[in-house]
N, C-alpha and C positions, 0 to 999 in steps of 0.2 A: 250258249253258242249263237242264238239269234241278235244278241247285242254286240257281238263281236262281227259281226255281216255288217248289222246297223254303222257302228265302229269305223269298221274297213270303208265301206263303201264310202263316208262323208268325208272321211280324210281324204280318199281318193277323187273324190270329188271336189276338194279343197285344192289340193296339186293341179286339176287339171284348169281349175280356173284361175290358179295363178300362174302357169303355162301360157295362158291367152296372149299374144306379144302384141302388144299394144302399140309399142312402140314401130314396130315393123308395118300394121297393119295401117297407122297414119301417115307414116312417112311413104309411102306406095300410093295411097288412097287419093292423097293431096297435094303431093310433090312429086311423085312419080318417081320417086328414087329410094335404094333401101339403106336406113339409116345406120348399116353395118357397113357402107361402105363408105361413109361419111366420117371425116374428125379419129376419134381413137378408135371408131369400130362397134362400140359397144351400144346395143338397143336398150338406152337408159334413157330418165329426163333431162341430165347434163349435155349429155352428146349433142339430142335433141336440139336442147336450149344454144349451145353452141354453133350448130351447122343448120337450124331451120329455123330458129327466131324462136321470144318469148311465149307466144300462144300459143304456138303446139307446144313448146317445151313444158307449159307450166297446163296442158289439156293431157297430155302424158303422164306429168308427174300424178294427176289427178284421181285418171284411169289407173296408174297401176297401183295407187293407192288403196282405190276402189276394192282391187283383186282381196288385197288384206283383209280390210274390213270386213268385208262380203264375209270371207272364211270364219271373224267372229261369230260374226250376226249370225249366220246358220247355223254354228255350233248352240250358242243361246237359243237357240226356237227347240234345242231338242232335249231332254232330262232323262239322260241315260242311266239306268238304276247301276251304282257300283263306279262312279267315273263323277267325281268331282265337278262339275261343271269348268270350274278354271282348269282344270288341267285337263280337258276335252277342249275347251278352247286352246288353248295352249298347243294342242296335236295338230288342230287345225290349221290356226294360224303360220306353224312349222311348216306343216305343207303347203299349204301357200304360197309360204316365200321358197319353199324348195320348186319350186312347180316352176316361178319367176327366173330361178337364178339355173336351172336344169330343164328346160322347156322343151318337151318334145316334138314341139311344130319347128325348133329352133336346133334340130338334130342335138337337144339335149344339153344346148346351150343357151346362153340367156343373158340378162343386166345382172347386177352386182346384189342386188336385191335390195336398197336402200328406202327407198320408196314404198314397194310391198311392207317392208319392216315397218315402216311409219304407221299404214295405214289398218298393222294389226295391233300397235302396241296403243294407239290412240285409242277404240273400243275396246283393249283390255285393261289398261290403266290410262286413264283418260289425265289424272293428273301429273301423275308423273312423266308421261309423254308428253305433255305440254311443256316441263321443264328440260327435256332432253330435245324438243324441238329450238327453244330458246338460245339454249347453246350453240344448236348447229347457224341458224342464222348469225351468232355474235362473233364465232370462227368465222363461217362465210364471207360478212361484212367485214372485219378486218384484215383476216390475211386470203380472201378471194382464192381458196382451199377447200374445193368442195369434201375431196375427198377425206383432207384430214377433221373436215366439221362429220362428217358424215360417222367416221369412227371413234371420236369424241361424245358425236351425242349417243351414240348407241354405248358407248363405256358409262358415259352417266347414267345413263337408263337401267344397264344392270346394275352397276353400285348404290344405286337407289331400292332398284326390286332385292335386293340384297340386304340390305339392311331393313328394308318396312316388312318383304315378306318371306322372310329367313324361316318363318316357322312353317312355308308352303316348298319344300326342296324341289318338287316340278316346276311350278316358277321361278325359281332360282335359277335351277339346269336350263330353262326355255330360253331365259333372257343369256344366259353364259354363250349357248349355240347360238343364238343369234347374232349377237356381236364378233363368237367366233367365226362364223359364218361369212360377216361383212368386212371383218379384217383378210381370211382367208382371201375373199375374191377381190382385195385390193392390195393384195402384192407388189406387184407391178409401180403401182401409183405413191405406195410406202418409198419402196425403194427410191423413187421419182423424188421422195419427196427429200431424202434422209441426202439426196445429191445434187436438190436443188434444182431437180428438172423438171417436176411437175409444173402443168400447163396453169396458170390462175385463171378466173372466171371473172372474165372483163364485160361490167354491167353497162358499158358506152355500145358496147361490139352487138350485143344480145337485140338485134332486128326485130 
């Protein structure tokens, strides 16, 4: 019963540090404006990059990466007897990004969670995340699509964890919600895209 406290309490505490709105708390701090009221709305690194220039957007992207990682690393410092290590990371990093994209400083709202995603798949598989980051830059750079790179690298990423670690089924299921996850909260931007309206990321524009 006492590792199931231990458990609860670190996931919980993994949620509530990816809740921290990064995004929100720069854009108020530095610009004096909130950047949900800015461009699409959304407290992400895009919006950001979009409506306040390069450096905060790419100081955001950075921070809410951070959130991810962090959720690793702490899962890593602890060897819970009966819980796999990866798949205790794996819980945490979920929450995480759930904490990011459900944020209760954010009435329960939040960014798309692409970024958090980034920055737990990088300390969970470091190389394979390199190769799923590689992608989204090579969509990016060509057709100036964040959002379709963004759900691109996250589909390599599981068809990769899929195929190397098929004999770990929690890693499978982690990377499956994850990318479920980042398709679900890009609805919107699918549709956008499937009709031609989605907005391109113009790196002349990007102050």
């Amino acid at each position: 019963m006492e590792v199931n406290y231990i458990v609860i309490s670190l996931v919980l505490f993994c949620f509530a540090l990816g809740s921290i709105p990064f995004s929100i708390i720069v854009s108020k701090l530095f610009f004096q404006v909130d950047l949900r009221t800015k461009g699409s709305g959304n407290p992400g690194a895009t919006n950001a990059l979009r409506n306040l220039g390069w450096k905060p957007g790419l100081i955001i992207l950075l921070l809410d990466m951070a959130k991810g990682s962090a959720a690793i690393i702490i899962s890593k410092l602890f060897n819970i007897e009966g819980i796999h290590q990866i798949d205790f990371a794996c819980m945490c990093g979920m929450s995480a990004v759930l904490g990011h994209i459900y944020s209760p400083f954010l009435y329960f709202k939040g960014g798309k969670g692409v970024a958090t995603s980034l920055g737990v798949i990088i300390f969970l598989e470091p190389v394979i995340a390199l190769i799923a980051v590689a992608v989204f830059v090579i969509i990016t750079y060509l057709s100036k699509y964040v959002s379709l790179a963004s759900i691109c690298a996250l589909a390599i990423f599981t068809i990769l964890i899929t195929y190397i670690r098929y004999s770990n089924p929690i890693e499978v299921i982690f990377a499956l919600m994850l990318t479920g996850l980042v398709v679900f909260r890009h609805q919107a931007n699918i549709i956008r895209l499937i009709k031609g309206d989605e907005s391109k990321l113009n790196f002349k524009q990007t102050h």
